[in-house]
N, C-alpha and C positions, 0 to 999 in steps of 0.2 A: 504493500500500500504506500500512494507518493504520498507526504508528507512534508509539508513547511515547517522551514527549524525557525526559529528567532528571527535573524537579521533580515530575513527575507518579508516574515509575516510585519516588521518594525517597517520597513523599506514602504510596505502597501499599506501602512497606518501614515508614515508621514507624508505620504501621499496625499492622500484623502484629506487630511486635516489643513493641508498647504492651498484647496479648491480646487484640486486636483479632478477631473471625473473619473466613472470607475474604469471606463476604455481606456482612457489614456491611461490612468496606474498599471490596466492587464499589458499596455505596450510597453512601458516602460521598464515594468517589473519580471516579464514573462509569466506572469499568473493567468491560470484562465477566469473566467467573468464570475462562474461561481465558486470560486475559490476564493476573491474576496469579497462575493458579496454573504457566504457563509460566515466569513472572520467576521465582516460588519457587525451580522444577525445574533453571532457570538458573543465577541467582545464588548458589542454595547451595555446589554442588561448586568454585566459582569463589574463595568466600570462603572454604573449607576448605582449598583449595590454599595458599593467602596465609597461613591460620594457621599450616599445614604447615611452612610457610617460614621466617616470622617469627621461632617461637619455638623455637630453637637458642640452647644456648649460656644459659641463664636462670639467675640469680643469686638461688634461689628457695634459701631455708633451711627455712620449716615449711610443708609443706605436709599437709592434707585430701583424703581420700577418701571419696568416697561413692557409692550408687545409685538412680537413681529408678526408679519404674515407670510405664508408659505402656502402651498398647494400638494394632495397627496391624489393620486389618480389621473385624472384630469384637470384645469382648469372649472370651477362652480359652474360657470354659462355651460360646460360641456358631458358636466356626470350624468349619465341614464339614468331616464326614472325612474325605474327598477331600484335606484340607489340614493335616489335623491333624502335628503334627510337623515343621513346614515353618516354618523360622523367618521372619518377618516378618508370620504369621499369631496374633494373638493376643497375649501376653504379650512387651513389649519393653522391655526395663532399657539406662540409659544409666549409665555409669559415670562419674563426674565429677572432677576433683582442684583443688582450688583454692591458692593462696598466702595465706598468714593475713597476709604484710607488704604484700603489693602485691594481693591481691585480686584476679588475673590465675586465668582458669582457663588452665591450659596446655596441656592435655587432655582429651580425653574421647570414651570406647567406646561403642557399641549395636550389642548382642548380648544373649543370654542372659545368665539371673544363673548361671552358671556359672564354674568354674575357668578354663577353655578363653579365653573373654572376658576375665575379670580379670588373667589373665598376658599377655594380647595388650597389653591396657589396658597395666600395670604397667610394659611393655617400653619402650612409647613414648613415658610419663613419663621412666623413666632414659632416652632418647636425649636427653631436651629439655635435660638439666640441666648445671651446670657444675662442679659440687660438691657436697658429700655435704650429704645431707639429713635433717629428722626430719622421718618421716608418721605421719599418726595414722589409722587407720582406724575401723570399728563392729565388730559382732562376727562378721561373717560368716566364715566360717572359709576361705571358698577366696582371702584376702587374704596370708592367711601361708605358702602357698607360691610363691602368684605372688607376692609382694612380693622374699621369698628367691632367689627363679628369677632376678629381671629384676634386681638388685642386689647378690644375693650378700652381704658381708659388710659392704659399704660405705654400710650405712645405719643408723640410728638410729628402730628401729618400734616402735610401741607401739600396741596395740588397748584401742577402748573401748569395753566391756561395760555397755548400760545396764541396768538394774532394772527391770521394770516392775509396777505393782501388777494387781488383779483388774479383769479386761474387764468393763467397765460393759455393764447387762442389760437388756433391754426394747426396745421399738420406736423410741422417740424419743431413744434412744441407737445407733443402729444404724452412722452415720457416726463416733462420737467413739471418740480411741483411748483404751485403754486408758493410767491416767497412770503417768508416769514417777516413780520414787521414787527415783532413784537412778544410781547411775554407775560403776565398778569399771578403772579402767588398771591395765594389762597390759603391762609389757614383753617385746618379742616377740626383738627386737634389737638390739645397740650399748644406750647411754648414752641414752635420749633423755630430756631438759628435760620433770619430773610439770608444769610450771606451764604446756607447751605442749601436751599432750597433750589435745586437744582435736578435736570434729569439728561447731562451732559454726556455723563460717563456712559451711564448706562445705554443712551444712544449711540457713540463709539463702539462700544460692545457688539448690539446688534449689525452696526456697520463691520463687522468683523467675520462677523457672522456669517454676513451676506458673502464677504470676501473668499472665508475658509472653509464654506461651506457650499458645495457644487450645488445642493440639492435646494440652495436659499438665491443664487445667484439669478438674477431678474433676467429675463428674457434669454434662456435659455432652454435648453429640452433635461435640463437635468436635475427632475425633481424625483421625486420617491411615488414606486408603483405600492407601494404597503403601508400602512402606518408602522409596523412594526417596523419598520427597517429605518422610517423615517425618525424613530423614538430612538433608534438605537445607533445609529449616525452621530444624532446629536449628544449623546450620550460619550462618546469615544468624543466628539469633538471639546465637551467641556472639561472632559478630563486631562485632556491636554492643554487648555487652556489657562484651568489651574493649577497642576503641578507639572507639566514639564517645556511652559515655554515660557520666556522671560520676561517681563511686563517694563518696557521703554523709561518710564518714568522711575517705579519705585526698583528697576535695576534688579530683581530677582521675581519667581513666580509668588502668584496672588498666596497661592496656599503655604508660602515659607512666610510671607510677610504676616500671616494672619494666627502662624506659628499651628497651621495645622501640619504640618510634615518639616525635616530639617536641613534637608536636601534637594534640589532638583534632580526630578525625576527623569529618565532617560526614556522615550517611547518605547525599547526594550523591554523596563519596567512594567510598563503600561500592558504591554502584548502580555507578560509573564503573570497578570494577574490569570490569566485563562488557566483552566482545572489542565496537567497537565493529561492526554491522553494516551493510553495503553494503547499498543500498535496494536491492528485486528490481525487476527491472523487467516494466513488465507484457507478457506477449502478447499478441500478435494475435487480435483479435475473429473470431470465428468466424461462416460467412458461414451466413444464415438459409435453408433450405433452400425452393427454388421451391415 
């Protein structure tokens, strides 16, 4: 049975996480298509487990919210009806939360941009944390009861309302957003710091996303036929994120700054979380018929 050793399986992970897509990693790499897209289906829920873990207990004071959009099947305008309503088909939002001091995402939902998501989201944040916090969110309004819900009065929130001017017109403006003029915070909760109130970072983050992530990249054919694959992509991509790639500003990974681990992590590392498996052995040739 062929078998990938390490550097090879590390090789098609830093692939993937660089926005690599998965053809060009099998050409690159010499792997075939389901070879990594097996490692994917593998190693994600593997690495989500780990973050699961990890981060308890985080000594995280301001933190970001935010949510991207992404698509799993089709394009919404294009899901069958047979599917339509059926989440994983169509339209899928990740919700994200990041640390403005250590740059550590601690969490993050994919569901629907819904209430129902955002208070699930909200919930698992307040589990991670060790002390009260100030969040800053955008203006989406189903933040302010999940925020409330999953923290009650033991927070410091404030929303921020951007401005935006008139949607630019004509064809060759079809992609560009309309510009921002502006910006409006909003205290929602507690005291929280006008000078932190911000949802910067965490907007960087998801621009990162979009970058290192094939399956988030705009106008492209390279998004996710599964949810599962698409949960588990993003999975291997935040774990690289936080422990083994180096964060520009604070000079080491989110997860050393935030003293969840004490080293940077090598994608080796990462790959090596996988159970290791027992070679199969083969059977018996089957005898050619007279």
């Amino acid at each position: 049975m062929n078998r990938m050793d390490t550097n090879r399986r590390a090789a098609i992970i830093a692939a993937l996480v660089e926005g690599v897509g998965i053809r060009s990693t099998c050409r690159m790499t010499g792997a075939s298509k389901g070879a990594v897209t097996n490692l994917i289906a593998s190693l994600g829920p593997v690495c989500a487990a780990y973050m699961d873990q990890a981060f308890r207990e985080l000594p995280c004071k301001y933190l970001e919210v935010d949510e991207i959009w992404a698509f799993c099947y089709s394009k919404q305008k294009n899901v069958p009806e047979k599917k339509q309503g059926t989440f994983g088909y169509g339209d899928v939002w990740t919700f994200t939360a990041i640390d403005a001091e250590t740059k550590l995402i601690p969490s993050y939902m994919v569901g629907p941009r819904d209430g129902g998501t955002a208070t699930e989201f909200m919930q698992d944040l307040a589990g991670r944390l060790s002390n009260r916090v100030q969040i800053t969110s955008d203006g989406l309004k189903v933040y302010v009861g999940a925020v409330l819900d999953a923290f009650g009065g033991d927070v410091d929130y404030a929303m921020l309302q951007k401005i935006y001017g008139p949607a630019p017109t004509g064809p060759e403006t079809r992609y560009s957003p309309a510009q921002c003029i502006g910006c409006k915070g909003e205290t929602i909760q507690g005291t929280p710091d006008p000078k932190r109130i911000s949802t910067s970072y965490v907007e960087r983050a998801n621009l990162s996303m979009r970058m290192g992530l094939r399956r988030y990249t705009r106008l492209t054919n390279g998004h996710s036929k599964k949810l599962e694959n698409h949960c588990a992509a993003l999975a291997i991509f935040f774990m690289h994120y936080n422990f083994a790639r180096i964060h520009s500003t604070i000079r080491c990974s989110p997860a050393m700054k935030a003293g969840v681990t004490s080293h940077l992590w090598s994608i080796a590392e990462i790959v090596n979380l996988l159970p290791a498996e027992a070679p199969k052995k083969r059977g018996p040739y089957k005898k050619r018929a007279a």
